[in-house]
C-alpha positions, 0 to 999 in steps of 0.5 A: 500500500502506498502511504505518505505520512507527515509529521513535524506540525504543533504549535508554534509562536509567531516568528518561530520555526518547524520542520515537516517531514513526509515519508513514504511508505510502501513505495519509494520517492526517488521517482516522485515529485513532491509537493506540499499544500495546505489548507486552513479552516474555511479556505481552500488548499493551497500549494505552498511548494514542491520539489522535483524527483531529482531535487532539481527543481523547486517552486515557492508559493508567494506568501512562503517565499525566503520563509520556507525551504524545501528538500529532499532526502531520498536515502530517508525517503522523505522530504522535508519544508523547514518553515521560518519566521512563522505567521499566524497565516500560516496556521493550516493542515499540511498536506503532503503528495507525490506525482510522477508527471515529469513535464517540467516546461509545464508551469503548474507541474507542481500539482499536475496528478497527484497521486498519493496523499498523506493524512495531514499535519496541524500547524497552528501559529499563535501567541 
């Protein structure tokens, strides 16, 4: 069974820092683009970023650019968003999901089928 599962959300205060990871399970990564996405109460799930299967590529959404970094560890078979400087808009789900699609000429290959989602995991910034 292919599985993703992250890890890494909690509380944090304004300014403060965490790190999520995504592993799989069932399957390896090193095939897989990656991408991570959120969605907070009342809104829509949003891409935040996403990195390609070779760790070549990356794509930042706006609101999380400099703030946010993602990478990769296939040895582990996880990725990771190490998220700074946090901000209560940041408060979310976040999810992670991994695609295959490889035509990266294609400007939304971040979030072009996707094919495995992980459960979640809650971030909540607040003083």
């Amino acid at each position: 069974q292919l599985q993703l599962v992250e890890s890494g959300g909690g509380l944090v205060q304004p300014g403060g820092s965490l790190r999520l990871s995504c592993a799989a399970s069932g399957f390896t990564l090193d095939y897989y683009n990656i991408g991570w996405f959120r969605q907070a109460p009342g809104k829509e799930r949003e891409g935040v970023s996403c990195i390609s299967s070779s760790g070549g590529r990356t794509n930042y959404a706006d609101s999380v650019k400099g703030r946010f970094t993602i990478s990769r560890d296939n040895a582990k078979n996880t990725v990771y968003l190490q998220m700074n400087s946090l901000k209560p808009e940041d408060t979310a789900v976040y999810y992670c999901a991994a695609s295959t699609y490889s035509d990266y000429d294609d400007a939304g290959w971040c979030y072009r089928y996707l094919e495995v989602w992980g459960q979640g995991t809650l971030v909540t910034v607040s003083s």
